[in-house]
N, C-alpha and C positions, 0 to 999 in steps of 0.2 A: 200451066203445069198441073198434071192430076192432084187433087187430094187425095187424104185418107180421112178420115175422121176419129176422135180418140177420144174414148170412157174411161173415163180413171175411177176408179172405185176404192177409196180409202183415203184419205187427207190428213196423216198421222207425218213422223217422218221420212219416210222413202215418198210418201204419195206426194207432197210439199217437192223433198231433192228431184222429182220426176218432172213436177211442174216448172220448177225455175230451169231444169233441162231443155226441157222443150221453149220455152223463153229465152233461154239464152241460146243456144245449140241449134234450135228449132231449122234457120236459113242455111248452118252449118249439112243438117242429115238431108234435106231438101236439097241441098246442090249434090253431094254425092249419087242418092238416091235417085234422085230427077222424080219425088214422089214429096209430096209436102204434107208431114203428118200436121193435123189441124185441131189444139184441144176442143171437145163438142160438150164437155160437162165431169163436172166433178163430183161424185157422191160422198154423202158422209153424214152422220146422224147429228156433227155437231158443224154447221155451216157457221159459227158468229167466231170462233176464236181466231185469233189472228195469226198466223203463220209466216210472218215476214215476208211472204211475200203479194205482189199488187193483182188481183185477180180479179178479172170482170165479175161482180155479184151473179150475174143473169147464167154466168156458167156451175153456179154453184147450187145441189139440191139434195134432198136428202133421201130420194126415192130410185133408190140403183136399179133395181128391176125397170121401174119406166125408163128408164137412161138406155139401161142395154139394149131395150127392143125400140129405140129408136133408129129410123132408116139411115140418119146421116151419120151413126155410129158403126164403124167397118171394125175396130180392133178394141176390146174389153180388158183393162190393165188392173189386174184384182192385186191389191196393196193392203185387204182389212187382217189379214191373219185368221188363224184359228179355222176349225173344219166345222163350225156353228153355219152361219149365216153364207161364208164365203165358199161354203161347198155350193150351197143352190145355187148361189149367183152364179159361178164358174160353168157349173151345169147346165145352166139358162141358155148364157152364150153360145157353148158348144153344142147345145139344141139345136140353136137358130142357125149353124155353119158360120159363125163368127170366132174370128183368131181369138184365144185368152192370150197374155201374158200375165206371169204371176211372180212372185217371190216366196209364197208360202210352204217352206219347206214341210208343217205339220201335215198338213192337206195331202200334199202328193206322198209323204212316206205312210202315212194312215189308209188315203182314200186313192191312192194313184193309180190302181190295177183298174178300178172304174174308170177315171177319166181318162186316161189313153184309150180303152173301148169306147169310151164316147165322141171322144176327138178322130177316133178312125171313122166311127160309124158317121159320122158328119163332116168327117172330111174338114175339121176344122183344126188350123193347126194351134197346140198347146208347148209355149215357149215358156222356159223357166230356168232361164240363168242367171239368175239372183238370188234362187234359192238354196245355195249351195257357195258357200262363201264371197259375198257381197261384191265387191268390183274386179275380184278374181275372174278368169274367164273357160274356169276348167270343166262347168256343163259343155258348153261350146269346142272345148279340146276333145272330150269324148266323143260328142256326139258328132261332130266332122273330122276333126284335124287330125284323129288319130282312127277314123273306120275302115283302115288298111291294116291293124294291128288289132292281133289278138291279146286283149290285156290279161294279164299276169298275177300283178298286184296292183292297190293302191293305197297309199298311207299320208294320212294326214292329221294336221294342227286344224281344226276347223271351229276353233270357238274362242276368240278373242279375248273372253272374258276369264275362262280358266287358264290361259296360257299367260296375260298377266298376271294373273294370282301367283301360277309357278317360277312365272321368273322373278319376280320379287320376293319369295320364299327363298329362293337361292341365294339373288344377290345381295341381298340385305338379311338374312335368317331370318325374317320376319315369320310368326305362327299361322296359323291358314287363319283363323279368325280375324287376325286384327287385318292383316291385307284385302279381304271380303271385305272390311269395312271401308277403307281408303277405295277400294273398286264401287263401290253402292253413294258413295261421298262424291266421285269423279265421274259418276254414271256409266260407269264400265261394267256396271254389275245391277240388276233388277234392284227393288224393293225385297222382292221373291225371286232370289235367285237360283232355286231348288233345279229349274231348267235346262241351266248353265252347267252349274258346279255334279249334278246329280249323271251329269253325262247325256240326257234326252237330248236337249238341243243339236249337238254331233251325230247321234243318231239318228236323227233325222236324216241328216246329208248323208250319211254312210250310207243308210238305205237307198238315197236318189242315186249317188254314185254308184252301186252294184247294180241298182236296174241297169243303167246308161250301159255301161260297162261289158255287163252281160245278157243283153236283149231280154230281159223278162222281170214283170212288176214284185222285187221285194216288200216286206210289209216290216213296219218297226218290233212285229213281236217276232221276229224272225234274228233280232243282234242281240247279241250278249252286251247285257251293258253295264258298268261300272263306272263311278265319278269318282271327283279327286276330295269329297268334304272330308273323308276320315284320313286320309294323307297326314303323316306326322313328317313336320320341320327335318326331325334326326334322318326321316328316309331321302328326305331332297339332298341331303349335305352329304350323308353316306354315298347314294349315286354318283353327286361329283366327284368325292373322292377316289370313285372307281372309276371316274371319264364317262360319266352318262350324264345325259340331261333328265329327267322326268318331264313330259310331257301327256297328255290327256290324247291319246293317238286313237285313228280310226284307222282300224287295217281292213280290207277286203283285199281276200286269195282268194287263188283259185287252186285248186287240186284236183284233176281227173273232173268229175264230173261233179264236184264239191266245191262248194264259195262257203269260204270263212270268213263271216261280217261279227267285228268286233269295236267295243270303245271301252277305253281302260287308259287309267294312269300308267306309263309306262316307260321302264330306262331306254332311252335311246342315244347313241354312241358321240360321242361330244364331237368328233370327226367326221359327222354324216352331214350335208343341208340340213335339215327340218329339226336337230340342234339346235342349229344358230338363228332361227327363225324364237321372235322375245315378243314379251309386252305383249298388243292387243293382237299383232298381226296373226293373218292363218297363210298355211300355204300346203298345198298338195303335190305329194312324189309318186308320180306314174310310172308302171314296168309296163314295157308291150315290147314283143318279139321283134318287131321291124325298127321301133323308134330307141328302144333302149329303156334309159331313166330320161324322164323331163320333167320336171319341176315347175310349180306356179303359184308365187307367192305375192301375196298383195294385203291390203285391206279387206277385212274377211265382214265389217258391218257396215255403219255408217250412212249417214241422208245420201251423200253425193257418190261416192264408190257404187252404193246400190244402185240408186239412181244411173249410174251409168251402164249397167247392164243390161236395166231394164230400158234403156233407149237403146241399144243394141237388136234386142229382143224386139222392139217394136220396130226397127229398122229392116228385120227380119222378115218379119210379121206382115208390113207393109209391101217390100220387094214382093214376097209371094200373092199376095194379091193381085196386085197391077200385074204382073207377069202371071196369073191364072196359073201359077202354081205351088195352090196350094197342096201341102203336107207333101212339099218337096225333100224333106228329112222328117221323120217319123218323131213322134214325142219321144219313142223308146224304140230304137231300131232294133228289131227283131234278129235274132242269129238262128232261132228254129231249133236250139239245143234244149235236153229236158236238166235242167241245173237244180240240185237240190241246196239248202243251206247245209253247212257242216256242224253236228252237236260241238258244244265248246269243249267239250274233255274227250274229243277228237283230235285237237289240233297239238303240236307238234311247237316246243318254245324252249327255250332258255327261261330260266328264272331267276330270280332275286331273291332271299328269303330271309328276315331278321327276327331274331328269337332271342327271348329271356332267358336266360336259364340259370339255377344251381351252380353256384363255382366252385364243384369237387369232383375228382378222379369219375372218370369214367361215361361223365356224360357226353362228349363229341361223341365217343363210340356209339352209347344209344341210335342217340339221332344219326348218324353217319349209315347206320346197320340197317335203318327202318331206310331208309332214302336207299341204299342198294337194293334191300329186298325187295325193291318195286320197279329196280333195273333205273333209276336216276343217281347218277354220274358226278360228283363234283369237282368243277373247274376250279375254284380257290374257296378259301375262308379268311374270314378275320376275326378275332375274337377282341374283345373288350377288356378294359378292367374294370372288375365285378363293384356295383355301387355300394350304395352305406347298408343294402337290404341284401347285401351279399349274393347281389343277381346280374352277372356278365352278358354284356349283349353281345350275340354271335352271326356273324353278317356271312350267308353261304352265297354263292352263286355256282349254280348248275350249268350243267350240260344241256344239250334238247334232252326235253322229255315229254311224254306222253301227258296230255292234260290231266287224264283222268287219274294215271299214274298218281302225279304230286298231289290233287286232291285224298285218294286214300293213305298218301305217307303224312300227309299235313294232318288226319285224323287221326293217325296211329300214332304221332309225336304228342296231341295235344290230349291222349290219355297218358302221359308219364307224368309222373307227381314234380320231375326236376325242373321242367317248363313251365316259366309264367305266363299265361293268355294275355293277349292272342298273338300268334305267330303272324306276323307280316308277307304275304306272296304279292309281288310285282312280277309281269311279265318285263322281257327285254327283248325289243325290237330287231327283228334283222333286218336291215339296211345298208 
């Protein structure tokens, strides 16, 4: 049976779940395949810690650049993270016409418009479905299963760590502090979890998703982004009570020749999938003209979930070699349209809105006045009874309206002396 030969480049945890993959799984992809991937060395600058699992010494070194431009290494599996060190290696590779496989979502949404030219220009193919929620298989649904459909939208839960945060804020009232800490205590959350909570991390994959999506390399300063650390308790419980969940959602639309790439904390309809979707999981809801909604929910981190995509990807990786066809599907299938991103106070939402205010005659009308004058519509209100500082909280939910619109009625409220700062805006999902 042919080999392959296989560079691993990180020894962290996915690079470990990749190894005991191939260990265990290894005769498994070898009989499907009729191609036997074969590990040929492991890179990593700290070779002595032990990692549970049993690994030939002789395959373990700390100089990846010698690794990859080694002959008997056909396919380069980059697991170090970060767009430092693990951009040149990647680069190296696809110099040389050698397959990368990666998982580093920072890398491709920062640096991805170069490595697809360079993966063209060398004809070397760049597989990354593990960069975009963990043993999930929704690179792979874009990039083939659905390239008969022209996608629409797509929306998702893609970060494990803030989505636990929100549903234990719900189910228990727990405060966003003290939950980040039981997450950082359970390892569901960094030391530094600025990443997660700050909305970057989702970002990231928003970004990979609208390239795949729509043939052309986005770049992360291209989303609007928002995170969930200033999220107050009272707006998780208020949502429920109106039938939303609060979730940390990445939206990519389309409209005419406009993509709206977005991540924000936001209500989404307790009666939708992505909802009922708790705790650490992620899961992504696809519109396309042909297929409809489809959904794909899983384990969005994790050693072995990851791990399992990226032997997919090498599975992949491999097929196209031995069958000499390589960059049989493109990193980024091109559609040849000119798409521009959409400014956010372009876009088009329902809102959410909760405010302090003065509890005396005549203040709904203000604010009611300022929110028509700007042509925004309100669907319901609830008001409060006023606390000990004689200040009612007033919970509005709108109609669509114009982004830019609520931006200047939200400035025009927050000069009245009757409002206490800061007024609260959450978008609400359509789903």
């Amino acid at each position: 049976m042919q080999t392959v030969g296989i560079g691993i480049l990180g020894f962290g945890t996915v690079g470990a779940g990749v190894v005991e993959g191939l260990m265990h799984n290894g005769a498994l992809l070898a009989q499907r395949l009729g191609v036997k991937p074969v590990l040929r060395g492991i890179a990593d600058l700290d070779i002595e810690t032990d990692r549970g699992i049993a690994v030939d010494p002789d395959l373990l070194t700390t100089d990846a650049a010698a690794l990859i431009a080694r002959d008997d290494v056909d396919i380069v599996v980059e697991l170090i993270g970060g767009t430092g060190v693990a951009r040149k290696l990647v680069e190296q590779a696809l110099q040389l016409g050698k397959p990368v496989v990666t998982a580093n979502k920072k890398l491709l949404a920062e640096h991805g418009a170069s490595l697809y030219a360079l993966s063209e220009k060398h004809q070397a193919d760049l597989y990354f479905g593990a960069s975009v929620g963990g043993g999930i298989p929704i690179i792979r649904a874009l990039r083939e299963g659905l390239a008969g459909n022209n996608i629409l939208s797509i929306q998702g839960i893609l970060n494990g760590t803030c989505n636990y945060i929100l549903t234990r804020m719900e189910t228990e009232g727990l405060p966003f502090a003290n939950v980040l800490e039981d997450a950082q205590r359970l390892g569901y959350a960094e030391a530094d979890p600025s990443l997660d909570i700050d909305g970057f991390d989702t970002a990231h994959k928003a970004t990979i998703l609208a390239s795949l999506a729509y043939g052309k390399p986005f770049d992360l300063t291209q989303v609007h982004i928002e995170g969930i650390g200033d999220l107050a308790r009272t707006d998780v419980e208020q949502a429920a009570a109106l039938g939303y969940h609060i979730k940390l959602l990445a939206v990519i639309r389309r409209d005419g020749d406009a993509i709206e790439i977005r991540v924000a904390p936001t209500l989404v309809p307790q009666s939708s999938l992505l909802a009922s979707v708790h705790g650490v999981f992620n899961a992504v809801m696809v519109e396309s003209d042909l297929a409809d909604h489809t959904m794909y929910y899983g384990r969005g981190a994790g050693r072995l979930p990851t791990a399992s995509t990226v032997l997919a990807d090498i599975a992949d990786a491999a097929r196209n070699l031995t069958m000499d066809a390589m960059m049989r599907v493109p990193a980024i299938p091109p559609t040849g349209e000119s798409l521009q991103v959409k400014d956010i106070q372009q876009i088009l939402c329902r809102y959410y809105l909760r405010l302090s205010v003065e509890d005396q005659p005549g203040v709904l009308a203000q604010i009611t006045g300022l929110l028509a004058k700007r042509n925004i519509s309100i669907e319901s209100f609830i008001q409060k009874r006023p606390d000990a500082q004689g200040h009612a909280t007033l919970i509005i939910v709108t109609h669509e309206a114009l982004e830019a619109n609520m931006t200047a009625a939200l400035a025009a409220i927050a000069e009245l002396s009757v409002v206490e700062p800061p007024t609260v805006r959450l978008r609400i999902a359509t789903i």
